[in-house]
NUFI-749250 format. One record per residue: residue number from 0; residue in one letter; y, z negated, x negated of N, C-alpha, C, O in turn. Coordinates in Angstrom, 2 decimals. Atoms other than C-alpha are relative to their C-alpha. Example, Ala and Ser with C-alpha at 12.3 -4.5 7.8 and 13.67 -1.06 7.14 Angstrom:
# NUFI-749250
{rec 0 'A' {-1.19 0.00 -0.89} {-4.50 -7.80 -12.30} {1.20 0.00 -0.90} {1.18 -0.66 -1.94}};
{rec 1 'S' {-1.19 0.06 0.82} {-1.06 -7.14 -13.67} {1.09 -0.73 0.77} {2.20 -0.90 0.26}};
//
This chain:
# NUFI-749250
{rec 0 'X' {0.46 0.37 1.32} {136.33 -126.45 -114.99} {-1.23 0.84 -0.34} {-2.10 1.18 0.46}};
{rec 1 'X' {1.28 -1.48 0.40} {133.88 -123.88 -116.89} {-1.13 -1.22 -1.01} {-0.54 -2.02 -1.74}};
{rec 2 'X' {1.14 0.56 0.77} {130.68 -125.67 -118.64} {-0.97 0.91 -0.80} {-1.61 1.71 -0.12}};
{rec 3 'X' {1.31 -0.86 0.72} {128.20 -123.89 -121.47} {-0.98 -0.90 -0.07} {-0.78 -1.97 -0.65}};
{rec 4 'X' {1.22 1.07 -0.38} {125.08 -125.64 -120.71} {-0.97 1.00 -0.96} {-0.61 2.16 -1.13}};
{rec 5 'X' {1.50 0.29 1.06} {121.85 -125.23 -123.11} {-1.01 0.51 1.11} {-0.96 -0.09 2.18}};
{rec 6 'X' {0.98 0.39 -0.57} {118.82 -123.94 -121.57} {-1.24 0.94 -0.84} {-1.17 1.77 -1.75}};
{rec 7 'X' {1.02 -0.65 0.62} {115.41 -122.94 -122.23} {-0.84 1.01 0.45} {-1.74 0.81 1.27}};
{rec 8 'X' {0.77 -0.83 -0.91} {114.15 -119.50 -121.62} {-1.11 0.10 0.01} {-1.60 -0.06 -1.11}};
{rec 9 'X' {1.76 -0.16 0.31} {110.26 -118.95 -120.76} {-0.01 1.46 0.63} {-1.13 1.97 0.69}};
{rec 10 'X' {0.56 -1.48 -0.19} {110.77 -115.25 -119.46} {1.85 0.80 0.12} {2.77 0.37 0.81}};
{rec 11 'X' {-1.50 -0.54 0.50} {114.13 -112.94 -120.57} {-0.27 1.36 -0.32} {-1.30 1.56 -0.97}};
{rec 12 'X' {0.39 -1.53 0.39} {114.27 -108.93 -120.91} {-1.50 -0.13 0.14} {-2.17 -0.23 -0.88}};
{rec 13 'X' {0.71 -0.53 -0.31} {111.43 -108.52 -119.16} {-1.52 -0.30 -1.29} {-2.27 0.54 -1.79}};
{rec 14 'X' {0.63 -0.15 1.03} {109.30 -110.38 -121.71} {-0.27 -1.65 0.06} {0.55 -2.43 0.54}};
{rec 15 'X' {0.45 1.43 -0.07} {107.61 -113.75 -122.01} {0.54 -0.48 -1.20} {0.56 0.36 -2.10}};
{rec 16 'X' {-1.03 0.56 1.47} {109.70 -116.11 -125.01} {-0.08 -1.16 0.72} {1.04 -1.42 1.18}};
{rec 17 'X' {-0.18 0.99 -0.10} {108.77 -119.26 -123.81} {-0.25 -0.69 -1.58} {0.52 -1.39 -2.24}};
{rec 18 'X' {0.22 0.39 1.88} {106.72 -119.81 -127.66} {1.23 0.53 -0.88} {1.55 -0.07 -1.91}};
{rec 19 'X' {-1.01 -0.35 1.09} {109.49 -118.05 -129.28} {0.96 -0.84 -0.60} {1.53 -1.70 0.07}};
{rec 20 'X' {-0.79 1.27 0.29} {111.53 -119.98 -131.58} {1.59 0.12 0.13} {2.39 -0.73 -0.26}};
{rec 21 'X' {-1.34 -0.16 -0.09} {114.77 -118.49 -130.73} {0.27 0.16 1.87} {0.88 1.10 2.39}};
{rec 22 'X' {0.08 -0.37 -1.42} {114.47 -118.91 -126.83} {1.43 -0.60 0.39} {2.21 -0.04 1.16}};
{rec 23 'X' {-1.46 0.77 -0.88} {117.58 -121.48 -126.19} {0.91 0.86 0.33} {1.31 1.52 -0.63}};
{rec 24 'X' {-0.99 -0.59 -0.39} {119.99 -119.77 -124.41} {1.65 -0.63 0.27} {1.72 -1.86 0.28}};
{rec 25 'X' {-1.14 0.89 -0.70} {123.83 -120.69 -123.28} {0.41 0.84 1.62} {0.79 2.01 1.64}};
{rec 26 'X' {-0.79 -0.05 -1.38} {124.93 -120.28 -119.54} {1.09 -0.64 0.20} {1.41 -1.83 0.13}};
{rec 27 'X' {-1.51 1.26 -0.39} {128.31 -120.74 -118.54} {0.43 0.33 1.42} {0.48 1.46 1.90}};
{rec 28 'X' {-0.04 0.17 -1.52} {129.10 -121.81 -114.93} {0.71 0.73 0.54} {0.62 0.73 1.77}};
{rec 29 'X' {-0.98 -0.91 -0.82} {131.71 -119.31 -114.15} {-0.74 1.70 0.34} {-0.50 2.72 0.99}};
{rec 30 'X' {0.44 -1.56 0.62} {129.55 -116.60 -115.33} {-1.39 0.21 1.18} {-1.74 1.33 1.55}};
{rec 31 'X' {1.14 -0.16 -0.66} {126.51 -117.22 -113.11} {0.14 -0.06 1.46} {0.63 -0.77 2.34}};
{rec 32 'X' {0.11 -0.92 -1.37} {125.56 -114.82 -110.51} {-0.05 -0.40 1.60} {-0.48 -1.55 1.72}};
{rec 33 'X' {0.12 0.86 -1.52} {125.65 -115.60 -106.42} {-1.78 -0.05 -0.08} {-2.70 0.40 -0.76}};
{rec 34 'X' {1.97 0.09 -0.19} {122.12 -116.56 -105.24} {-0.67 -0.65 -1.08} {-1.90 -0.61 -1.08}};
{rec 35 'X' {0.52 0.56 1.07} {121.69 -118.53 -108.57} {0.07 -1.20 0.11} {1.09 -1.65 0.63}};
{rec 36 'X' {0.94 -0.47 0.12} {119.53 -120.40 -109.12} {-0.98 0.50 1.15} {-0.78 1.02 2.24}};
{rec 37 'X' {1.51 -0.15 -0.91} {116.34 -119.99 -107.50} {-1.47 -0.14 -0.45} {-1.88 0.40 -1.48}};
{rec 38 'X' {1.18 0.40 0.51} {112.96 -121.22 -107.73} {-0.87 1.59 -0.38} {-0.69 2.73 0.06}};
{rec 39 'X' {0.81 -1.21 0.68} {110.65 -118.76 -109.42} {-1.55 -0.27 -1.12} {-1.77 -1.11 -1.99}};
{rec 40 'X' {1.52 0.38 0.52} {107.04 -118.65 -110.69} {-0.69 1.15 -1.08} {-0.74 2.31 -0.65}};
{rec 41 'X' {0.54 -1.08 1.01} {105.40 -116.63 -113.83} {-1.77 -0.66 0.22} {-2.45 -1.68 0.10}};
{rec 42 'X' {1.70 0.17 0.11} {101.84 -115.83 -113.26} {-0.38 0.53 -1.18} {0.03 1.53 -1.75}};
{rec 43 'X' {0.66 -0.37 1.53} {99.67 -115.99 -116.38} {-1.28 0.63 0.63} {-2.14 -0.19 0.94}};
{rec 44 'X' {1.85 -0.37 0.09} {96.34 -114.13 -115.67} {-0.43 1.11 -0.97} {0.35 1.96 -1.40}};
{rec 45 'X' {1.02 -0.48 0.89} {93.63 -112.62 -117.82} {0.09 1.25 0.64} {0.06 1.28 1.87}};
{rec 46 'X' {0.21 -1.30 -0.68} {93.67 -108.55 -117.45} {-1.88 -0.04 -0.04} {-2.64 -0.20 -0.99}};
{rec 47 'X' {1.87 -0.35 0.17} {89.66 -108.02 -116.22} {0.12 1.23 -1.12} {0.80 2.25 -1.26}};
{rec 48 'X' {1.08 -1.06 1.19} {87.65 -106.41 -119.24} {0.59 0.04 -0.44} {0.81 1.24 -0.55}};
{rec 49 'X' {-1.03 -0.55 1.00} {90.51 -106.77 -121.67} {0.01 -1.67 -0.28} {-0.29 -2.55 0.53}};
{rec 50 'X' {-0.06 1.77 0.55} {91.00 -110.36 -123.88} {1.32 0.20 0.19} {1.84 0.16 -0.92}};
{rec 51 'X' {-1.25 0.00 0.54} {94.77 -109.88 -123.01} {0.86 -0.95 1.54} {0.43 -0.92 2.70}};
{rec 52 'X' {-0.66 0.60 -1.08} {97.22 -111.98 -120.75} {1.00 0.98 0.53} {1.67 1.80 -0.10}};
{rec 53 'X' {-1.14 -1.03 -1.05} {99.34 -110.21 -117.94} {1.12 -1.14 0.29} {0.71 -2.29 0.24}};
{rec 54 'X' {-0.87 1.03 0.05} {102.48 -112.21 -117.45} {0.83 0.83 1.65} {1.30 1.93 1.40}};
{rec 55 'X' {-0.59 -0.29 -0.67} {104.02 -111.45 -113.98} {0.45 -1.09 0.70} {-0.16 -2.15 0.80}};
{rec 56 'X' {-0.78 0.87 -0.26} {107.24 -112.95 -112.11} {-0.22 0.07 1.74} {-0.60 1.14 2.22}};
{rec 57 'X' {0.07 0.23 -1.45} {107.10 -113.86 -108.35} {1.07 -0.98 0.42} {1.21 -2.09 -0.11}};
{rec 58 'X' {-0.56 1.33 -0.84} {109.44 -115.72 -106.16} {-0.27 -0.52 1.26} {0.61 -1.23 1.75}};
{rec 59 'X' {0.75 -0.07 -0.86} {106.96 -115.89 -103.13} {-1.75 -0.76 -0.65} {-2.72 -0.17 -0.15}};
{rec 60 'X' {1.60 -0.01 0.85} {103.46 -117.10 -105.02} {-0.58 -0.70 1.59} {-0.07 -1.43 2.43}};
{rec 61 'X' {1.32 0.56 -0.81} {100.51 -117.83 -102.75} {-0.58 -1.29 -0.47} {-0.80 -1.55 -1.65}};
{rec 62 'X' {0.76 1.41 0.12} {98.95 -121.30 -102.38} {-0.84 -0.03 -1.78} {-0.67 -0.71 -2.79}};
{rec 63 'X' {0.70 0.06 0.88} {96.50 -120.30 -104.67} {0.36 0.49 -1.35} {-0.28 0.22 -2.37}};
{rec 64 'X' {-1.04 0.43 1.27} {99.08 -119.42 -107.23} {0.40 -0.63 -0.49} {0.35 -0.61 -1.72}};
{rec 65 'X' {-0.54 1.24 0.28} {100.83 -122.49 -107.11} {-0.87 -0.92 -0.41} {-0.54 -1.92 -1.04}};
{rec 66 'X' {1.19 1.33 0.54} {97.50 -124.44 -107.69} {-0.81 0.70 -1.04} {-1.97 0.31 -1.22}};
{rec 67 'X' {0.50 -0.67 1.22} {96.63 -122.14 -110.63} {1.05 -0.89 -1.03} {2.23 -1.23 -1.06}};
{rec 68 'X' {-0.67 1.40 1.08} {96.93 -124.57 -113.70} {0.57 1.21 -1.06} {0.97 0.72 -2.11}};
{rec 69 'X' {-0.55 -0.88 1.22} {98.17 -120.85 -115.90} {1.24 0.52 1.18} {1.85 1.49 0.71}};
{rec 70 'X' {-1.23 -0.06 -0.34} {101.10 -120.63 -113.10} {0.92 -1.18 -0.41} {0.69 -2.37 -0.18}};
{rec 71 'X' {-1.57 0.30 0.55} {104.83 -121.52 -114.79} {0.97 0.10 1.22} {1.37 1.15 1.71}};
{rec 72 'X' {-1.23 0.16 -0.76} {107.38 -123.05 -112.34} {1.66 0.31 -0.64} {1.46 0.69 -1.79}};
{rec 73 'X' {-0.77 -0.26 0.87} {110.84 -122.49 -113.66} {0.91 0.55 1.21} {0.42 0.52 2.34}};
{rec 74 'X' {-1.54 -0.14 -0.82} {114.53 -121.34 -111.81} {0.29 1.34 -0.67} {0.12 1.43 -1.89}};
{rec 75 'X' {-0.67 -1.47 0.18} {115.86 -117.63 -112.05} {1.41 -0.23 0.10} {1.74 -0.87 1.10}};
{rec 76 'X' {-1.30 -0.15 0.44} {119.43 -117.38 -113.11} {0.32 1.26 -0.55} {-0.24 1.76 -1.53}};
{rec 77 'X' {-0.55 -0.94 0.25} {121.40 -114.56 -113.12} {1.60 -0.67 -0.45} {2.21 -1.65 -0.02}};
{rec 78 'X' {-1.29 0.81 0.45} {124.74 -114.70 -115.41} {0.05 1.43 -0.30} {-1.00 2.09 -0.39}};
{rec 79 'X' {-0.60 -1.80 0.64} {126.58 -110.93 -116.51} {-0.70 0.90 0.63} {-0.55 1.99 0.06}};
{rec 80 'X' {0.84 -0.52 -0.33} {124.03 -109.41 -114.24} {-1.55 0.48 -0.87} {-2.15 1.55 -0.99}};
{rec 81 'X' {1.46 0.00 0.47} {120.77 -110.36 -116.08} {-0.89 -0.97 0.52} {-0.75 -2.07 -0.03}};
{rec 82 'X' {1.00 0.86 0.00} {118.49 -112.17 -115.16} {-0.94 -0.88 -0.87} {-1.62 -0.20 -1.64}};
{rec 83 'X' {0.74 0.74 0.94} {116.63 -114.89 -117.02} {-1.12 -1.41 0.85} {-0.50 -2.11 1.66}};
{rec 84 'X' {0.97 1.18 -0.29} {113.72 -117.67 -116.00} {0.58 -0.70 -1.14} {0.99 -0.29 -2.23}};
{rec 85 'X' {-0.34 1.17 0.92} {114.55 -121.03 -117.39} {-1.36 -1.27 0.08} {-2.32 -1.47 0.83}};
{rec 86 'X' {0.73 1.64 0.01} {112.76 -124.28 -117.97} {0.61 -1.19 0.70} {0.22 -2.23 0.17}};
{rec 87 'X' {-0.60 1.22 -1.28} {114.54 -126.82 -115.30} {-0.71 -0.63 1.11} {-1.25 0.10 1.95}};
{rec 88 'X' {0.66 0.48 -0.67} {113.10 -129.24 -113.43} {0.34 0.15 1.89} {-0.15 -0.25 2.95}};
{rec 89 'X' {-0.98 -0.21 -1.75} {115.31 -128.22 -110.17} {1.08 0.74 -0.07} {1.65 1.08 -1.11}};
{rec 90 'X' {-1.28 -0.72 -0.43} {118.01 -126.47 -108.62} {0.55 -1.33 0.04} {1.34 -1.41 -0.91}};
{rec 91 'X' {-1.39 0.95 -0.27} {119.91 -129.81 -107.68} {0.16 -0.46 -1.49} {1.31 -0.64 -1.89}};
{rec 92 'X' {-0.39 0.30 1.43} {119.43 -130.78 -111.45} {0.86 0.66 -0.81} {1.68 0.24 -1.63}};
{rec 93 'X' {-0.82 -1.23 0.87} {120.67 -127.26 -112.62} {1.37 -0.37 0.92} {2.16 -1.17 0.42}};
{rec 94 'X' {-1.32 0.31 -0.88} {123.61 -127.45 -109.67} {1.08 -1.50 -0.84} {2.24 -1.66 -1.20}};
{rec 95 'X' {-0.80 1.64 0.55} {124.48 -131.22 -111.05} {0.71 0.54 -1.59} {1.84 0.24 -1.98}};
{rec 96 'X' {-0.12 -0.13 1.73} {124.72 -130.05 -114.80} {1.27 1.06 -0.07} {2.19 0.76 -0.83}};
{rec 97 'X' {-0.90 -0.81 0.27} {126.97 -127.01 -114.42} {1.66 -0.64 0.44} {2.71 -0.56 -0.20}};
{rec 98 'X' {-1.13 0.69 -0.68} {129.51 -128.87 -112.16} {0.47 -1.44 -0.99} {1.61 -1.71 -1.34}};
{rec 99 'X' {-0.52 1.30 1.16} {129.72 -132.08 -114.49} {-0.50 0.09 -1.46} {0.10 -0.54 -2.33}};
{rec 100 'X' {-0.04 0.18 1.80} {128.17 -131.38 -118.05} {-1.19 -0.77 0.03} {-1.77 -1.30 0.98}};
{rec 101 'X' {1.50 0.55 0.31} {125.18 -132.65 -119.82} {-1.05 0.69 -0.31} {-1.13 1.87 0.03}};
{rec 102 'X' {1.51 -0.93 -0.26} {121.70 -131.61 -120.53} {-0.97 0.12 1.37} {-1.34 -0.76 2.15}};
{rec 103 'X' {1.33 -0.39 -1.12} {119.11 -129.63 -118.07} {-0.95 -1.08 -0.29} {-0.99 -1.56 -1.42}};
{rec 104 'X' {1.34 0.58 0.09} {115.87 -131.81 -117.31} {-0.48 1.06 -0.02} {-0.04 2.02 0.62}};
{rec 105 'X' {0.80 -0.94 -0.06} {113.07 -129.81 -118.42} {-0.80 -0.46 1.05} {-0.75 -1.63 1.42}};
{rec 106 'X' {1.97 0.06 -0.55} {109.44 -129.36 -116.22} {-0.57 -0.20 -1.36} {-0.86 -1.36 -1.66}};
{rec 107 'X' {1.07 0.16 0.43} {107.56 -128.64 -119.03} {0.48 -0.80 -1.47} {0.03 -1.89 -1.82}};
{rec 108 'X' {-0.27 0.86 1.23} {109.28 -129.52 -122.48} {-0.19 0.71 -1.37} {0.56 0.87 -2.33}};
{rec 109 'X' {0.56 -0.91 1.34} {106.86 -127.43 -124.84} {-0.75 1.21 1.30} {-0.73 0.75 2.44}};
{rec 110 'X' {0.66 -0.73 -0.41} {104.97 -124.37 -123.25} {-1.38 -0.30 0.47} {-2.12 -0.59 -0.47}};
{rec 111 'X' {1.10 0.40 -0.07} {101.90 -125.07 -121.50} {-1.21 1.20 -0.13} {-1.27 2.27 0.48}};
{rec 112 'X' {0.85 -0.57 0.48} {98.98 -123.82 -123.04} {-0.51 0.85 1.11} {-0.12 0.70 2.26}};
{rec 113 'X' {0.19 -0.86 -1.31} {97.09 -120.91 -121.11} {-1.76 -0.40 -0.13} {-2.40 -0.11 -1.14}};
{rec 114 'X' {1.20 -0.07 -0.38} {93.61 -121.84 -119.82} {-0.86 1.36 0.55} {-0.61 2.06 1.53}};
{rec 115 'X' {1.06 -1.34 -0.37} {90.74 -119.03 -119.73} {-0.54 -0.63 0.97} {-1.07 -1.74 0.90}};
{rec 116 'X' {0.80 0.23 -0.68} {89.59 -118.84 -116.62} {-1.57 0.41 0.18} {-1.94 1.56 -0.07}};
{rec 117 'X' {1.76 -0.38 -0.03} {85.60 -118.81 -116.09} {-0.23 1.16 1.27} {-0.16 1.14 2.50}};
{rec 118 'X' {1.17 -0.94 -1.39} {83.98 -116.01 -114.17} {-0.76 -0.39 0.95} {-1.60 -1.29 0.87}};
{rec 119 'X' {1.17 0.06 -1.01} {82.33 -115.78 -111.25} {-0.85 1.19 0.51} {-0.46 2.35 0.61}};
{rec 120 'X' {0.91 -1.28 -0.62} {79.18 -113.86 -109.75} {0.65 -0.45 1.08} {0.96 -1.57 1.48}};
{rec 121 'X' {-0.30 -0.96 -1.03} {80.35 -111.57 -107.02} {-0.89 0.83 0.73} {-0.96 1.95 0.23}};
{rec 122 'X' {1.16 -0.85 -0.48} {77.63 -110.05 -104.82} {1.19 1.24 1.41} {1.85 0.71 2.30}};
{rec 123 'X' {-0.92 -0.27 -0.35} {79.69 -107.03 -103.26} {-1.15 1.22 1.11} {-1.85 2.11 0.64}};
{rec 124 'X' {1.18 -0.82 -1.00} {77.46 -105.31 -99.84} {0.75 1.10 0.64} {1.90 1.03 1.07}};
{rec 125 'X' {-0.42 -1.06 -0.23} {77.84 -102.12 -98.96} {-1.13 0.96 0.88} {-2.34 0.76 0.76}};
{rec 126 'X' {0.91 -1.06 -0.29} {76.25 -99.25 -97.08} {0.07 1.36 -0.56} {0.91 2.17 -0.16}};
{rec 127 'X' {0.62 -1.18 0.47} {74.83 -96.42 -99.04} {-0.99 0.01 -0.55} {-1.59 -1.07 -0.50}};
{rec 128 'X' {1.41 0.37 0.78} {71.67 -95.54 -101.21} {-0.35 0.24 -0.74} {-1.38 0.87 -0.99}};
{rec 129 'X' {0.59 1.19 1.22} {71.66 -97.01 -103.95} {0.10 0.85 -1.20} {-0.02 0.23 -2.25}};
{rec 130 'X' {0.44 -1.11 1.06} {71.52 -93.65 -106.30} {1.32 -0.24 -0.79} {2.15 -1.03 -0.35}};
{rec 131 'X' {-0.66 0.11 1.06} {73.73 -93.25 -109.44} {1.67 -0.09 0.47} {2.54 -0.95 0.30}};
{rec 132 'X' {-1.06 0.12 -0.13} {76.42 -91.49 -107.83} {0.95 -1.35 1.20} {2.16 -1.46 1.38}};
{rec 133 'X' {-0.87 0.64 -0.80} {77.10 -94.31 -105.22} {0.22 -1.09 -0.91} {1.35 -1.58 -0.89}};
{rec 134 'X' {0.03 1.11 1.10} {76.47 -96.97 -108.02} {1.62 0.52 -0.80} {2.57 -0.27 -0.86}};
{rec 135 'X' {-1.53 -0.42 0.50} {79.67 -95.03 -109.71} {1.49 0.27 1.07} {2.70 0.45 0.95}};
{rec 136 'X' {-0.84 0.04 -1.52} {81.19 -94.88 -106.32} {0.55 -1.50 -0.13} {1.77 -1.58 -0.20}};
{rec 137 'X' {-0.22 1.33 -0.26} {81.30 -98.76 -106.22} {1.06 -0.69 -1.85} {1.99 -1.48 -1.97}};
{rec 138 'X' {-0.76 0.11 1.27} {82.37 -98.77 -110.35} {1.89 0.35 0.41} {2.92 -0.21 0.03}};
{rec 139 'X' {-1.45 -0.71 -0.08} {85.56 -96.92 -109.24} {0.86 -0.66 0.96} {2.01 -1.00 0.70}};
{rec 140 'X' {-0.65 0.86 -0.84} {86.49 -98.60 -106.35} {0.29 -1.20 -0.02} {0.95 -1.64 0.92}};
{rec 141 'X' {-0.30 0.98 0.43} {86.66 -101.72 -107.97} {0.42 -0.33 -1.29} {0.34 -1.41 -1.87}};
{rec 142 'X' {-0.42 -0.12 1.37} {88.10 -100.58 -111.13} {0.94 -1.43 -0.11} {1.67 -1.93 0.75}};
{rec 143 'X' {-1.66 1.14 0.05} {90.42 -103.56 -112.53} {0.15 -1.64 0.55} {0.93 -2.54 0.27}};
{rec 144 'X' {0.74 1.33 -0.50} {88.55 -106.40 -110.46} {-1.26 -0.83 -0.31} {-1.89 -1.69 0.30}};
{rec 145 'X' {1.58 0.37 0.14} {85.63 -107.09 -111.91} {-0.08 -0.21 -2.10} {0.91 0.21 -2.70}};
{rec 146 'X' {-0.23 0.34 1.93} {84.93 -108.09 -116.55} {-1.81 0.72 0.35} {-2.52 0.78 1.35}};
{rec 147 'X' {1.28 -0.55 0.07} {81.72 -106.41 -117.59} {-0.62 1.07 0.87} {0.13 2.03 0.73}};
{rec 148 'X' {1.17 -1.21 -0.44} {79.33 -103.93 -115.79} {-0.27 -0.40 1.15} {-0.70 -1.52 1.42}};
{rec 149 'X' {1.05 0.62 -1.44} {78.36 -103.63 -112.06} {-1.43 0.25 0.07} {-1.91 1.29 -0.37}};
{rec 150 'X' {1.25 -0.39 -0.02} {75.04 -103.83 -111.49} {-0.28 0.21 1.74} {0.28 -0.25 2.74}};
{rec 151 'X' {0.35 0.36 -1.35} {72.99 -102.84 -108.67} {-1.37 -0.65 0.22} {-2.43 -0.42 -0.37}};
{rec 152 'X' {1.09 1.52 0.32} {70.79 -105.87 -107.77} {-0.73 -0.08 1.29} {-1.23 -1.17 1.55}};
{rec 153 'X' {0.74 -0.64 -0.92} {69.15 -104.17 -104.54} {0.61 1.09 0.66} {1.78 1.46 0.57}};
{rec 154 'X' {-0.07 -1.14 -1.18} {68.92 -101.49 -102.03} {-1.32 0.23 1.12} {-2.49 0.60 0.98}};
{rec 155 'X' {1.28 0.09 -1.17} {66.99 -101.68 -98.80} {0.32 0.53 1.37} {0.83 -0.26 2.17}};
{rec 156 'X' {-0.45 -0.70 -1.18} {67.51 -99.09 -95.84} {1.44 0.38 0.15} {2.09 0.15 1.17}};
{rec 157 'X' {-1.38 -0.28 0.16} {70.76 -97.89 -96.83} {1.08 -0.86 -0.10} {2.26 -0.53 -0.03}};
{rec 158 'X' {-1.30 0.57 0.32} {72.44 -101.09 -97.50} {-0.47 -0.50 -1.64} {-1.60 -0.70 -2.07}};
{rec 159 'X' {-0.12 0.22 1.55} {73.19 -101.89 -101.27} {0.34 -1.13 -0.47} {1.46 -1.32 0.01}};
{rec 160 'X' {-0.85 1.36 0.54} {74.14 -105.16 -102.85} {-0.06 0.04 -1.43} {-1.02 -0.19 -2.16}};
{rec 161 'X' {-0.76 -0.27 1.24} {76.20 -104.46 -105.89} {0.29 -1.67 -0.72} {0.43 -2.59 0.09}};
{rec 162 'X' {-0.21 1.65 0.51} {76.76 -108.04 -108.39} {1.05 0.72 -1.18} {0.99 1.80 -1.76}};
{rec 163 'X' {-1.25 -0.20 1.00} {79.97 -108.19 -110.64} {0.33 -1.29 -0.08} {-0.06 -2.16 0.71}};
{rec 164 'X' {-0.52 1.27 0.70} {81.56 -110.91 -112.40} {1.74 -0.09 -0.05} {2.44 0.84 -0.45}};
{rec 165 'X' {-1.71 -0.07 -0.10} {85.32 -111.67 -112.07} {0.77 -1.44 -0.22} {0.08 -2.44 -0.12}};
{rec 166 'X' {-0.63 0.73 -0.25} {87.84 -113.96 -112.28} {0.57 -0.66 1.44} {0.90 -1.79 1.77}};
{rec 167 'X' {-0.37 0.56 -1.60} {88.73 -114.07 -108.66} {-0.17 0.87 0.84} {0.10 1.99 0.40}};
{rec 168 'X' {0.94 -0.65 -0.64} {87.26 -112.58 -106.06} {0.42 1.12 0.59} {1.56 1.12 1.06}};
{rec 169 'X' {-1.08 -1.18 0.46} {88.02 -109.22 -105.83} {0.17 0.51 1.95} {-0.42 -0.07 2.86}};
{rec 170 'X' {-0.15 -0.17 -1.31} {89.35 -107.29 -102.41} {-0.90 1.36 0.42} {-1.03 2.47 -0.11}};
{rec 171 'X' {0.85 -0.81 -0.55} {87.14 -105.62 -100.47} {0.43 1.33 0.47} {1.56 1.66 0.84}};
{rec 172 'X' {-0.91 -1.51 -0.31} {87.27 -101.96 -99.78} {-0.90 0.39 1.44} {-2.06 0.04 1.68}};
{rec 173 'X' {0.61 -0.72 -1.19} {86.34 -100.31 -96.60} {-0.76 -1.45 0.92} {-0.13 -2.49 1.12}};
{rec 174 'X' {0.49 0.50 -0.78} {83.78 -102.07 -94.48} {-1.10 -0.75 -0.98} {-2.21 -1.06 -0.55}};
{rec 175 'X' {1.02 0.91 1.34} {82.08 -103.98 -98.17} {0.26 -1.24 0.72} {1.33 -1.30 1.33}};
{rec 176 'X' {-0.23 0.79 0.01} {81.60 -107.27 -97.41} {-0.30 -0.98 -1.29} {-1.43 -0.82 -1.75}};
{rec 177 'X' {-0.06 0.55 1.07} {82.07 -109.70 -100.38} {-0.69 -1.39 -0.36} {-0.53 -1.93 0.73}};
{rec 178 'X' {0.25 1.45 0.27} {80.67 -113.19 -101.54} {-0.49 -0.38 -0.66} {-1.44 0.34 -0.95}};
{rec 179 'X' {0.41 0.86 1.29} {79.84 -115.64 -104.26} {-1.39 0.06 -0.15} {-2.15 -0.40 0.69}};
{rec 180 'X' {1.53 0.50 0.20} {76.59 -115.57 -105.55} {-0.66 -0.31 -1.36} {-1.83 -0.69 -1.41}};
//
């Protein structure tokens, strides 16, 4: 028996359409791909130094993904060989629905809003001294991790302590050691 089931996309062609008003999709059970579904997670984060959201898909997220209130749970379904993220509260829900009929349970329902996350000072230690070009040394190497301007906020016998502001704490390069301040 073949079923066209209703669902709701929040990420399709490579493109976020959860707000969109033409997102509903149809899936039909004969049509969808092996390995389908599968749990799957859209990370919302803020690009540093840019007011713009980055939208990327994971099916692995880190703890601290999953407890990010701008990560989107949601089920990957492949049907004709595309891929699509849905809005379903489960695989055994989606599994139940195609096999007997009915509507998907959503998770969310409507799109959940995206929370700005707050910055944090970053005190980022290093050994060198302290002059322009290492100050642009430390700019470069942390291109992309950091919102605003590094400063340098000492230098004393060749070690440096650089301060930046970020969303999350950025990864250390070489032998820098990093921490909140």
């Amino acid at each position: 028996m073949s079923y066209l089931v209703k669902a709701t996309a929040i990420w399709r062609n490579a493109r976020y359409v959860f707000n969109d008003p033409n997102n509903v999709i149809d899936l039909n059970s004969p049509k969808i791909d092996a390995f389908s579904p599968r749990n799957v997670w859209l990370l919302r984060q803020l690009v540093p130094g840019q007011n713009q959201v980055q939208y990327l898909i994971t099916f692995a997220p880190s703890s601290e993904q999953i407890a990010d209130a701008n990560t989107i749970q949601g089920l990957w379904v492949e049907q004709d060989g595309q891929g699509v993220m849905i809005d379903c509260i489960s695989i055994d829900n989606f599994n139940s629905i195609l096999n007997s009929g009915g509507d998907l349970q959503r998770r969310y329902g409507a799109a959940p809003a995206f929370t700005s996350p707050t910055p944090t000072g970053y005190c980022i230690t290093r050994s060198d001294d302290g002059s322009a070009s290492a100050h642009q040394q430390v700019t470069f190497d942390y291109i992309g991790q950091y919102i605003g301007n590094v400063r340098l906020q000492s230098n004393l016998s060749g070690v440096s302590v650089y301060r930046v502001s970020a969303y999350a704490a950025p990864t250390p390069v070489g032998s820098d050691v990093i921490v909140e301040c």
